[in-house]
C-alpha positions in Angstrom: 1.4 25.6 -7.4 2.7 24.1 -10.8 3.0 20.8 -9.7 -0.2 20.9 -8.5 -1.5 22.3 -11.3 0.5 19.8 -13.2 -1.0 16.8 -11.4 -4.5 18.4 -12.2 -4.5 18.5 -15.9 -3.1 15.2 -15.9 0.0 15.6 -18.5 2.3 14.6 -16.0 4.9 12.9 -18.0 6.9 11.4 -14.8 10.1 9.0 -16.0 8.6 5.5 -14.8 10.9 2.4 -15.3 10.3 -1.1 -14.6 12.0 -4.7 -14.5 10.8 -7.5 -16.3 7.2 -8.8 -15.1 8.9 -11.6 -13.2 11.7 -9.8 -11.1 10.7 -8.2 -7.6 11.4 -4.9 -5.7 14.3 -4.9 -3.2 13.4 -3.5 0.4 15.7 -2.4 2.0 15.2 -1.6 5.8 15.9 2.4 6.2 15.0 2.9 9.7 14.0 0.8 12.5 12.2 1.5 15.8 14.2 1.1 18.9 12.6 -1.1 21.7 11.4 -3.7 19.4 10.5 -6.6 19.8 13.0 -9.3 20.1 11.6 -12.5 18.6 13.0 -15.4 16.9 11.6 -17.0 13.9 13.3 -20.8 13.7 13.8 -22.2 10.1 10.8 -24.3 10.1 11.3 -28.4 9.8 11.2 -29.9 5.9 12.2 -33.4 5.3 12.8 -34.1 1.9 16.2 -33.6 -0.2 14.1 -31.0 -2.4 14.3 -27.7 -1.3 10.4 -26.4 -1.2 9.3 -23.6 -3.5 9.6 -20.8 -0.8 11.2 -20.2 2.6 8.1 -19.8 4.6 10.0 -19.1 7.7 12.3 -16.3 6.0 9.1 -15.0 4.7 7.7 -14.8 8.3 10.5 -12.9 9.8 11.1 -10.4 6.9 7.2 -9.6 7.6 7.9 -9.1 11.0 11.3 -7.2 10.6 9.3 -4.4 8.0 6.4 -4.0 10.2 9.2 -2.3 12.4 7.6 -3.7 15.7 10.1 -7.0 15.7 13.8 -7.6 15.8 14.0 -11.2 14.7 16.8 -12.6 15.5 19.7 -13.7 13.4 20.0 -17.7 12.2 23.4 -18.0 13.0 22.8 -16.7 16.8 20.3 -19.3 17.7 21.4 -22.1 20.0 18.7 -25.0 18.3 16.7 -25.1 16.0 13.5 -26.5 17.6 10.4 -27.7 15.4 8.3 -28.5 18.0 7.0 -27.3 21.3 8.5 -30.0 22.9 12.2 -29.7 21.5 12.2 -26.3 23.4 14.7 -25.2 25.8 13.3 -21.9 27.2 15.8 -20.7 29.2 18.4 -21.2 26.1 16.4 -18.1 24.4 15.6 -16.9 27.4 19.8 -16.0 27.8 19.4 -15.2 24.1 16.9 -12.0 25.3 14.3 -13.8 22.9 10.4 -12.6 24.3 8.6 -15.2 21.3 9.7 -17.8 19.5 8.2 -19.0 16.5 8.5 -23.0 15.2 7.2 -25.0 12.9 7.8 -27.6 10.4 6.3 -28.4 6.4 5.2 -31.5 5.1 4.1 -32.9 2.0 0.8 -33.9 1.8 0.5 -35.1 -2.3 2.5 -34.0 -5.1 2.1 -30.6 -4.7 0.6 -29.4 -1.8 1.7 -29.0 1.6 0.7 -28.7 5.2 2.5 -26.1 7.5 2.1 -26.5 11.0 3.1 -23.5 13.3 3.8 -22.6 16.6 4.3 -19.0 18.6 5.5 -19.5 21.9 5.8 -17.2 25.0 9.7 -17.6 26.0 9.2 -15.9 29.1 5.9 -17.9 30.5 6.8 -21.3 29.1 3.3 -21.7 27.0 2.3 -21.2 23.7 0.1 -18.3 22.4 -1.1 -19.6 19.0 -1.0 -22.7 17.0 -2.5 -23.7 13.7 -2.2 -25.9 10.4 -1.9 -24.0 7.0 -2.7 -26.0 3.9 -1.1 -24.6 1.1 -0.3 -25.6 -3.4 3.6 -25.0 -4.1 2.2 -21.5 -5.8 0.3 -20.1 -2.0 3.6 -21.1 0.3 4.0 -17.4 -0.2 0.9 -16.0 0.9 0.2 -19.1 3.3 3.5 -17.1 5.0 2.5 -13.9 4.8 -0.9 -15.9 6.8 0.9 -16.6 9.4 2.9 -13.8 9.7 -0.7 -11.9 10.1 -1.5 -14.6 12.8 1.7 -13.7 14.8 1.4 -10.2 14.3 -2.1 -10.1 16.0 -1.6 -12.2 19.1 1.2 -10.2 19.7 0.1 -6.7 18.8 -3.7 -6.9 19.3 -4.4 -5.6 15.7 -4.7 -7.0 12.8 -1.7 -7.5 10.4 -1.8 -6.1 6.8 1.4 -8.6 5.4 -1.2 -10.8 3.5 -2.0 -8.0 0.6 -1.0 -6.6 -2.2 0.2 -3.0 -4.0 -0.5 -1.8 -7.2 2.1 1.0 -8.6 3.1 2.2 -12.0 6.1 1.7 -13.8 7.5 2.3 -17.1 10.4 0.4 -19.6 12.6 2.2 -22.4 12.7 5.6 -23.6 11.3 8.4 -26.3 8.8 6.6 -28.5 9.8 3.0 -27.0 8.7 3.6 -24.1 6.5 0.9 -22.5 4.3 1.8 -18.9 3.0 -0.7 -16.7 0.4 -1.1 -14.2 1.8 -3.6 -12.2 0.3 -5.5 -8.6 2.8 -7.6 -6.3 2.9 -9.1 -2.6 2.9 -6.2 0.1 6.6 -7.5 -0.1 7.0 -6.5 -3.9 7.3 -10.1 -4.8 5.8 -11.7 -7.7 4.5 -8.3 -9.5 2.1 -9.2 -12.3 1.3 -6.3 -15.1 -2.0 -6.0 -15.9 -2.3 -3.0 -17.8 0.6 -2.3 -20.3 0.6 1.0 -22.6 3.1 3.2 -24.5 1.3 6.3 -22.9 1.0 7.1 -18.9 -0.9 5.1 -16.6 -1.9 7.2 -13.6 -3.9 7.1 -10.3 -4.7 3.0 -9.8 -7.2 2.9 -6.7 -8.5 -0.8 -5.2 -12.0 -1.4 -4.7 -13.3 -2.3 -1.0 -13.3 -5.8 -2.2 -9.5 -6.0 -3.5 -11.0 -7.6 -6.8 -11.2 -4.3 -9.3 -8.7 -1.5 -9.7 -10.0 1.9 -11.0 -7.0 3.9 -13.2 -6.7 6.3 -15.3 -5.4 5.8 -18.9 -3.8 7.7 -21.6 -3.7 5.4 -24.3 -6.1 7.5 -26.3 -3.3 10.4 -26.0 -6.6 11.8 -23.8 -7.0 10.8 -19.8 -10.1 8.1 -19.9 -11.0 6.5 -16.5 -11.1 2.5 -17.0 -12.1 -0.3 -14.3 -9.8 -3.7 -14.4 -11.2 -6.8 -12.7 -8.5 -8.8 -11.8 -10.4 -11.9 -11.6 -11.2 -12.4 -15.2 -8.9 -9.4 -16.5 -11.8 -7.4 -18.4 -11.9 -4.0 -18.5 -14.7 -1.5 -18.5 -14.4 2.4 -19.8 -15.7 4.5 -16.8 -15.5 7.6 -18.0 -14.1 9.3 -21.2 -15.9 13.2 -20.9 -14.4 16.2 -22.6 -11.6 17.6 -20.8 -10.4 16.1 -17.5 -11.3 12.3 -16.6 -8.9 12.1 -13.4 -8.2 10.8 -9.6 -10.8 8.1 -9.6 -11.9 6.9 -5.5 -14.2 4.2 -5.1 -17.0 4.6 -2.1 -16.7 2.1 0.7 -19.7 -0.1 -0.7 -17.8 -0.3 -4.4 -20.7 0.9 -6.0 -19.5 4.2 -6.4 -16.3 6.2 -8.1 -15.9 10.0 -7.2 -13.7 11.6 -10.0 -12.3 14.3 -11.2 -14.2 16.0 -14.5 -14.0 19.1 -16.2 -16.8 18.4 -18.8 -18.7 21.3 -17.7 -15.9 23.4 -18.2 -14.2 23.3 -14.9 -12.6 20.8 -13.0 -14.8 19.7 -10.2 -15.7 16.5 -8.1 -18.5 14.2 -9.4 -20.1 10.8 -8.0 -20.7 8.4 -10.5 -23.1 5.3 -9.9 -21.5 2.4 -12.0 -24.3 0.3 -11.9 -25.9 3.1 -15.2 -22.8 5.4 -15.0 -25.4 8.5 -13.5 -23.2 11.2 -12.5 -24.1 13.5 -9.1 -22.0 16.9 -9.3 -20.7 17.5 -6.0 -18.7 20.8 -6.0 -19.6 24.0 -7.6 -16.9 26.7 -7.5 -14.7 28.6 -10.0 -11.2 27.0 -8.4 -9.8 23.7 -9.7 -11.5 20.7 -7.3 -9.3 17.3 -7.5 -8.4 14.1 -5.5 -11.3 13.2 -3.9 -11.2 10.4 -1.4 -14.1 8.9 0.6 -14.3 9.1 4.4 -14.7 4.8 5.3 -18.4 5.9 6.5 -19.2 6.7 3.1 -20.8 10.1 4.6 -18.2 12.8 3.1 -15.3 13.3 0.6 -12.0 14.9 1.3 -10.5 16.4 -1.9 -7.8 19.3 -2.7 -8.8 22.2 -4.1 -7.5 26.2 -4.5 -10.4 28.2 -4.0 -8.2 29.4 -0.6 -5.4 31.0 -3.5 -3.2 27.5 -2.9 -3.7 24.2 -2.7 -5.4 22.8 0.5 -8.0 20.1 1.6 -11.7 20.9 2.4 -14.3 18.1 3.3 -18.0 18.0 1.8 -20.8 15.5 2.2 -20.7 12.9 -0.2 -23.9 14.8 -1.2 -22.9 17.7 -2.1 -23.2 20.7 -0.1 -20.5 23.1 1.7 -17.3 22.3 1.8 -15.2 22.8 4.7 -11.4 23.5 4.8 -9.8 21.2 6.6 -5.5 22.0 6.8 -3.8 25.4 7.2 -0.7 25.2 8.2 1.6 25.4 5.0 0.7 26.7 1.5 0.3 23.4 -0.1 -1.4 20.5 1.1 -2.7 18.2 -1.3 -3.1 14.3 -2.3 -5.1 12.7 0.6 -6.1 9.2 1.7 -8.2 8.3 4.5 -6.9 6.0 7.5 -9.1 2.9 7.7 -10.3 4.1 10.6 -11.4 7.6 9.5 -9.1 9.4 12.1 -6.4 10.3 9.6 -5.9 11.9 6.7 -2.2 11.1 4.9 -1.0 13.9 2.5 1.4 15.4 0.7 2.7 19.1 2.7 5.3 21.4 1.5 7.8 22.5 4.1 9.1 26.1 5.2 12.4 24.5 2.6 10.2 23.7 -0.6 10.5 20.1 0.1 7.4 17.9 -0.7 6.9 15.4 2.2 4.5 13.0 3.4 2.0 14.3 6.5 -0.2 12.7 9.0 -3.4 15.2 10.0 -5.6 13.8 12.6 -8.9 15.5 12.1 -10.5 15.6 16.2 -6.4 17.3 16.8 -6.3 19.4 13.3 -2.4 18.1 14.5 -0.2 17.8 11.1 2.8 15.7 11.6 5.2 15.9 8.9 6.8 12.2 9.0 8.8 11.5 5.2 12.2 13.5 5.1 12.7 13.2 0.7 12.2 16.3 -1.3 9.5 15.1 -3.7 7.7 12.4 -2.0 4.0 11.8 -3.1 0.8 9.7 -3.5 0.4 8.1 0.3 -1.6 5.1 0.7 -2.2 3.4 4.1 -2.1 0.0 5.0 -5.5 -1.1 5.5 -4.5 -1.7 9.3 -3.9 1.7 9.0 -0.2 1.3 10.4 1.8 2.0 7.5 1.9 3.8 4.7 3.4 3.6 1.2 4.2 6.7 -1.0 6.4 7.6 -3.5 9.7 9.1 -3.3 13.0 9.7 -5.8 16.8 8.4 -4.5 19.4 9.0 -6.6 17.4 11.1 -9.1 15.2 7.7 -9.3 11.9 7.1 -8.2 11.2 4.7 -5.2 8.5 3.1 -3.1 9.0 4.2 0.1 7.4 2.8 3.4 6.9 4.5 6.8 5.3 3.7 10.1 2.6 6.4 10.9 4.3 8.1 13.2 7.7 8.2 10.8 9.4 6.0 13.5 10.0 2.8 10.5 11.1 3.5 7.2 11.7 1.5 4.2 12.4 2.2 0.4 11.2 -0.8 -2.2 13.0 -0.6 -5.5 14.1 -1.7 -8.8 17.5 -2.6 -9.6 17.1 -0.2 -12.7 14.5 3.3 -13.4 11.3 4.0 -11.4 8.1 3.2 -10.0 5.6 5.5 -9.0 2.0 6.0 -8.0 1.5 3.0 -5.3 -2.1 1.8 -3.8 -2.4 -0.3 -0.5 -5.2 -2.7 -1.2 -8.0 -3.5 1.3 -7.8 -6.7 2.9 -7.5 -9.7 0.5 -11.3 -11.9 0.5 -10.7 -14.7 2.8 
C-alpha cells in the first residue's frame, strides 16, 4: 500500500541514470520462444568502398529476432549470399531448414540518399512474397530498416509490425544536488535516444498522443508536480495543468483532444477530463478513496484507473462521463498501473504475488483471466506495443533499473539497458504518421 500510495502523491524520488544523449540501450535477448521461425536475413548488396551509415540488413534481423517470432539465421552459416531472386539456390536453404529468405541490395542514388531494394522469398515454394524499393537520406537508413522489417513481419504474421516506432522513458545523470533527469525518446530498438526534456527535479509519467507528435508528462521542476504537453515537432511546450495539490498520471483520449489526470484540487485525489482546446475540466469520480492512473479504453467510451475505495489498490472502470464505476480485478490485494491493449481486450498491470513481488499482468476483460507474465520483484509501468504484441515495463537487475520487454503471453523476454544507472517509466508510442 505505500508504494501505491507513494506513486500517488507523486514524491517518488526513484534513482534514474542515463548515458550521454548520443549512446544507445543494449538489448539483450532474455528469453526466446521455441518453434520459431527460421528465416534468414542475407547481408544486403552495397557497391562502393564506403561502408553506408547503417547495416540495414543487421537492423532487419535484430527486429525480427526481438519480436521473438524469428530465428534468423547466423551469417557465418549461410552457403551464399544472394542479392537477387535470381542468384537463389533454394534447395541450398532449403538443407539449411531456412522457411524465408530475405535479399536485397543498396544503391546510391545522389550524394546522400539511397535506394534499397528488397526481397522476401518463400524457400519452401520457390516464389517470392513481397518486394519493394525504399528511398531513404543517410539519416532514415535506420527507420527505412525498421520499414522493412514491418513489411516482412506482416506478410509473414498477418499483423502489423510495431519495429518502426519509438519509446519514451525517463532517465537521470549524477547524484545529490547534481543530479540531472531526462526525458529521453529513441528507436523501439533504443537507438538514437534524443532528450527532450532535461531537469534537476523528477520527470514522471510521459504518455504519447494518438498521433505520436506530442508527449504529455509530468514535471517537478517547480519542486511541485505540474502537467506539461511537449510537441516534438517544433519542441514547444504548453503548461497543462498546475492546481493545488496533485497534478499527476496524465492519458490522452483516442481523438487527442483530451487528457484524463490525476487532481486533488478539490481536496481529494480524483480523476478529471480536461478539454485542451480551453483547458475546461469534467470531474469524473466522486468518492472519499484516492482515484489515480486513468487510462482510456481505444473507443474513447470509458476509463480504467486504480483506485482504494475496496481497502487496497485495484482497478474499476467508469464511463468517460462520469458515472459508476465498476471494479474490474480481484484476485490479489494490489493491482494497479494499467494500459489498454490497442485492441481494448486487455488491460496490462502491475499485480503483487502471494511472495510480495511486484510483476507485470495481463487481464482480459470478456475472461476476467489475470495472467501474471514478468518474473522481477519490482517491475512496473507497462506499455503495449501498439500492435498490441509486446509490452515494455520497467524492471531493476542488479539493484539497477531496466527496460524490460515481454511478449504478451511472457513466452519472449528482453531487458534494454544502459551500460551505467537506470531508466524508468517507458511509453510505447502509437504508430509513427506515415
Amino acid at each position: 500500500m505505500m508504494k501505491f500510495l507513494r506513486a500517488i502523491l507523486l514524491a517518488v524520488a526513484t534513482s534514474l541514470a542515463t548515458l550521454p544523449v548520443q549512446a544507445a540501450l543494449t538489448i539483450e535477448i532474455s528469453q526466446g520462444v521455441e518453434g520459431a521461425v527460421p528465416i534468414a536475413v542475407v547481408p544486403f548488396g552495397w557497391g562502393a568502398a564506403q561502408a553506408l551509415p547503417h547495416d540495414v540488413s543487421a537492423i532487419i534481423g535484430a527486429d525480427l529476432q526481438r519480436s521473438g517470432r524469428f530465428a534468423p539465421l547466423p551469417t557465418q552459416d549461410m552457403l551464399s549470399q544472394p542479392t537477387d531472386a535470381a542468384q537463389v539456390n533454394y534447395r541450398d536453404w532449403r538443407v539449411l531448414g531456412v522457411d524465408n529468405l530475405v535479399i536485397g541490395k543498396v544503391e546510391a542514388t545522389g550524394p546522400d540518399s539511397y535506394n534499397i531494394r528488397f526481397q522476401l522469398l518463400d524457400v519452401l515454394r520457390g516464389r517470392q512474397v513481397v518486394g519493394m524499393n525504399v528511398s531513404a537520406t543517410g539519416a532514415q537508413l535506420r527507420r527505412a530498416a525498421h520499414h522493412i522489417a514491418d513489411q516482412i513481419y506482416e506478410a509473414l504474421t498477418g499483423e502489423r509490425g510495431a519495429f518502426n516506432t519509438r519509446i519514451a522513458y525517463v532517465t537521470a545523470t549524477g547524484s545529490g544536488k547534481s543530479k540531472l533527469y531526462e526525458m529521453q525518446v529513441a528507436d523501439s530498438d533504443g537507438y538514437g535516444p534524443l532528450s527532450i526534456v532535461r531537469s534537476k527535479q523528477p520527470l514522471m509519467s510521459p504518455t504519447w498522443s494518438p498521433d505520436a507528435q506530442r508527449i504529455a508528462y509530468v514535471s517537478f521542476e517547480k519542486r511541485r508536480a505540474e502537467i506539461y504537453v511537449q510537441d516534438m515537432r517544433t519542441g514547444n511546450r504548453t503548461m497543462a495543468a498546475a492546481f493545488s495539490g496533485i497534478n499527476g498520471a496524465p492519458s490522452w483520449s483516442p481523438d487527442g483532444t483530451r487528457l484524463a489526470l490525476t487532481l486533488s484540487r478539490d481536496g481529494n485525489p480524483e480523476i478529471y477530463v480536461m478539454r485542451l482546446s480551453d483547458n475546461s475540466l469534467t470531474r469524473i469520480t466522486q468518492s472519499p478513496a484516492i482515484d489515480t492512473e486513468p487510462v482510456w479504453s481505444p473507443d474513447g467510451r470509458s476509463l480504467v484507473f486504480t483506485s482504494d475505495r475496496a481497502g487496497g489498490p485495484q482497478l474499476y472502470q467508469v464511463p468517460a462521463s462520469g458515472g459508476q464505476a465498476q471494479r474490474l480485478t480481484f484476485e490479489g490485494s494490489y493491482n494497479a498501473g494499467a494500459d489498454f491493449s490497442p485492441d481494448g481486450q486487455r488491460l496490462a498491470l502491475v499485480h503483487r504475488d502471494a511472495g510480495g513481488r511486484y510483476r507485470i499482468a495481463v487481464y482480459e476483460l470478456a475472461t476476467r483471466r489475470l495472467q501474471v507474465i514478468s518474473d522481477g520483484r519490482f517491475d512496473e509501468s507497462p506499455s503495449f506495443a501498439p500492435n498490441g504484441r509486446m509490452l515494455l515495463y520497467a524492471s531493476q537487475a542488479a539493484n539497477r533499473g531496466v527496460l524490460a520487454g515481454t511478449s504478451v503471453d511472457g513466452r519472449v523476454g528482453q531487458t534494454l539497458k544502459f551500460q551505467q544507472g537506470d531508466v524508468r517509466e517507458p511509453a510505447w508510442s502509437p504508430y509513427l504518421p506515415r
